[in-house]
Every structure is written in structure tokens, then in C-alpha cells.
C-alpha positions in Angstrom: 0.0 0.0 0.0 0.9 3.5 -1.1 2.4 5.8 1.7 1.1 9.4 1.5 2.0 12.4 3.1 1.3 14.3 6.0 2.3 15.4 9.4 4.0 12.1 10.3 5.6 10.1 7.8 4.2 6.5 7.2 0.8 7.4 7.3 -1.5 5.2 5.0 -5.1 5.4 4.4 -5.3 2.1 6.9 -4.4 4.5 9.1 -6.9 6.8 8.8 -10.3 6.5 11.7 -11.5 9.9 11.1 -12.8 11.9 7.9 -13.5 15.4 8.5 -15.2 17.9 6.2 -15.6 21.0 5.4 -19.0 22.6 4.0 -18.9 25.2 1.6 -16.7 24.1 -1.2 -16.4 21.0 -0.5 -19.9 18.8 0.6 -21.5 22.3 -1.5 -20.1 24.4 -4.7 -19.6 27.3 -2.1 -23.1 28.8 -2.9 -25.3 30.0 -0.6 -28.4 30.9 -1.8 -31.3 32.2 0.4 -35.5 32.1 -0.2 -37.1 35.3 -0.5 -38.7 34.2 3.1 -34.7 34.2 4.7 -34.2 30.7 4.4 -30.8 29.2 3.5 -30.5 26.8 0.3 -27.4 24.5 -0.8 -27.2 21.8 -2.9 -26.0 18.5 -1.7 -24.6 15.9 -3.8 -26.1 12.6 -3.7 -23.2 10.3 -4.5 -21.2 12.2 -2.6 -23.6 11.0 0.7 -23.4 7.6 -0.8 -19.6 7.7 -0.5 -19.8 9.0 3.0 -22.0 6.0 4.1 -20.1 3.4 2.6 -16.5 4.5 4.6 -18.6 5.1 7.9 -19.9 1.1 7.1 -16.3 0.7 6.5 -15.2 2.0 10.5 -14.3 5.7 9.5 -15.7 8.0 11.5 -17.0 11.5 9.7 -17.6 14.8 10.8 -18.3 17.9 9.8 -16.2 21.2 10.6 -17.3 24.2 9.1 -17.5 27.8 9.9 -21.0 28.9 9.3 -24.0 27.4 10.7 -27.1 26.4 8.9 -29.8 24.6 9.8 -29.4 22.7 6.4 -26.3 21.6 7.2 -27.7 19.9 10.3 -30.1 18.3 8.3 -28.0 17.1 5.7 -25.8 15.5 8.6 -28.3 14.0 10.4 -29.7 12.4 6.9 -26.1 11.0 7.0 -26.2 9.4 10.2 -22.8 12.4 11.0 -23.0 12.8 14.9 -20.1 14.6 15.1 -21.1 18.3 13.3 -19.2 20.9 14.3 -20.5 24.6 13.2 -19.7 28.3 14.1 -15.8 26.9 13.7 -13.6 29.4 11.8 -10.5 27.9 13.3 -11.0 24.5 11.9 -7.2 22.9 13.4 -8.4 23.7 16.8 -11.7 22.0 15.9 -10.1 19.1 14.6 -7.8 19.0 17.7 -10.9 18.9 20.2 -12.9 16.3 18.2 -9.7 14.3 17.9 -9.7 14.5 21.9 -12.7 13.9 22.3 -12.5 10.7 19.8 -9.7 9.4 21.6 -7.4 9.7 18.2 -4.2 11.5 17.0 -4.1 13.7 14.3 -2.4 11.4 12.2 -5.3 8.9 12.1 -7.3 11.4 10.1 -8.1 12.9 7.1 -8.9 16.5 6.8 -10.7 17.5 3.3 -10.9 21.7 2.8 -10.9 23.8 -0.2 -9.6 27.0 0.9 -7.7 29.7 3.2 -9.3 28.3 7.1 -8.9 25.0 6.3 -5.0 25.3 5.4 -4.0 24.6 8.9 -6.1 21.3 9.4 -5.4 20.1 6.2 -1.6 20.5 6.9 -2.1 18.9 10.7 -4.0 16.3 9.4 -2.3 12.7 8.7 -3.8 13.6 5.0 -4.8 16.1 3.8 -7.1 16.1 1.3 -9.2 18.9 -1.3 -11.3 19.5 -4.2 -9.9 20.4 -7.9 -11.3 24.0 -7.1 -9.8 25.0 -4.1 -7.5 27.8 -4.1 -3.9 27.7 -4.6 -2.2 27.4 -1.0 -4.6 24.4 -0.1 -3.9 22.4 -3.6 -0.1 22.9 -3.2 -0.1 21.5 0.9 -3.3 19.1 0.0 -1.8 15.6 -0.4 -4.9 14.5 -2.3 -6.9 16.9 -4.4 -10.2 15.6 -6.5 -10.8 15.9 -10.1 -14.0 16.6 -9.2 -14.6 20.4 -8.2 -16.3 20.9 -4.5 -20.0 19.8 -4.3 -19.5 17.9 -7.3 -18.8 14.4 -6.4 -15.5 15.4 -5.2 -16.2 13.8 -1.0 -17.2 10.6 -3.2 -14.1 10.7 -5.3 -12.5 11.1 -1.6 -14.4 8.0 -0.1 -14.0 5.6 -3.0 -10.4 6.4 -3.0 -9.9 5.9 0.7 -11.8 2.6 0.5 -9.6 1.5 -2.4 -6.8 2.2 -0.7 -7.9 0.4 2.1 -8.4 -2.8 0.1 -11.8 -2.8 0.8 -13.6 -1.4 -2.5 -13.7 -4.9 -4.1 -16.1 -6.3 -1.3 -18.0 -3.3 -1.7 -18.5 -3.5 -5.8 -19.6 -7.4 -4.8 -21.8 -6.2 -2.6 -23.7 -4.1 -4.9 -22.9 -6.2 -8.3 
């Protein structure tokens, strides 16, 4: 199995017991669009939930760190079955450092997938780091992953398959559903 980068060397996606992701940019295109009655919309891609379920069946943990909050987002996670949703959080390393804490982990056993400027720090911390094919600059050059997919277009799915092949386990999930 391929080593990748990150904080530590050695670390390998077997590694890896927590996936953590950003919102806008990366489970969303980074729009926010609001209802003439206030209400917040954002589109959610449905593969990329299907990828998210399949590496939580798989024993990774997800969460959610993002720096707005949004009742949609809450909605979305809980559709997910993501207990660990962390919102308001513009300093996304120290977020990632509480919920590894609290998860009993070390930042090298997880993965950390931004797209821009606040999430530079976690993504670097992380044992991978991972982004979208849109992010900006700074985050693509320190990203040890980056999609081909652009944020809120598959790209968390492209993330989750990868891990899982990595991992060995993608040819008991293609059995499963073949």
C-alpha cells in the first residue's frame, strides 16, 4: 500500500479512523443561496452522501467542521447518520484537535478535506490532507490528495471511494452491490 504524506511520515489510508469535512466548497459548490422568506439553500450531492455512508460502514468516523452554521447543514448530517457536526468553527485545526480529543485519536489517524484559506491549517495537521480540484492555490499545493471533481460535485465521493480502495476494501463493496 501506497504511503502518503502528511504530518507524520508512514501514514496510509489504513491508518486513517476519522474523515472530516468542510462545508462550503467542499460537501457544497460554495453557494449560498437564500428564499425570499430568509431561508438558506445549498445543494448537496447525492453520491457524494453515498460515499460517506459506505466509509462510515467501512469504521471511518465523519464529521463535519465548518465555519457557518445552517440549519441545512444539520439536516443534511443527520440524513447521514454524521453525529459529530461541528458549526460556528472558523478555526478549523483547533476544531479538529478537540474532536480528535474527544474521539480518543491523533491527528495522524485522520483525514482532513478543505478547499480554501481556514482550512489550510487542518489540512496541513492532518495525517492527510485532502481537497477538491477547485480550491485555491495554497490548499492544492499543501493538499496531499486533491479531486478531479470540483467541491460539491462528487469530489467527498471521489475522496471516499479512494480511501476505500486504498484500504483494500472497494472490491467487497462492488460485490456487494454487483
Amino acid at each position: 500500500m501506497a504511503t502518503v504524506g502528511g504530518t507524520e511520515p508512514g501514514v496510509v489510508a489504513q491508518d486513517i479512523r476519522l474523515l472530516a469535512l468542510d462545508v462550503d466548497g467542499v460537501l457544497s459548490d460554495g453557494r449560498v443561496i437564500y428564499a425570499s422568506d430568509g431561508s438558506e439553500l445549498k445543494a448537496f450531492n447525492i453520491k457524494d452522501g453515498l460515499g460517506i455512508k459506505l466509509l462510515q460502514r467501512a469504521g471511518v468516523t465523519v464529521a463535519i467542521i465548518t465555519g457557518r452554521r445552517s440549519d441545512v447543514v444539520g439536516r443534511r448530517a443527520a440524513e447521514l447518520g454524521i453525529t459529530h457536526l461541528l458549526e460556528g468553527r472558523e478555526d478549523k485545526l483547533t476544531a479538529l484537535r478537540e474532536l480528535c480529543e474527544r474521539l480518543g485519536l491523533s491527528l495522524a489517524e485522520c483525514a482532513y478535506m478543505g478547499d480554501d484559506l481556514p482550512d489550510l491549517s487542518a489540512i496541513r495537521a492532518a495525517g492527510l490532507g485532502l481537497t477538491v480540484a477547485d480550491a485555491v492555490p495554497e490548499v492544492r499545493t499543501v493538499a496531499d490528495w486533491c479531486s478531479t471533481a470540483e467541491g460539491g460535485a462528487g469530489a467527498v465521493r471521489e475522496a471516499c471511494d479512494w480511501l476505500l480502495q486504498q484500504r483494500g476494501e472497494w472490491p467487497g463493496i462492488i460485490a456487494e452491490f454487483d
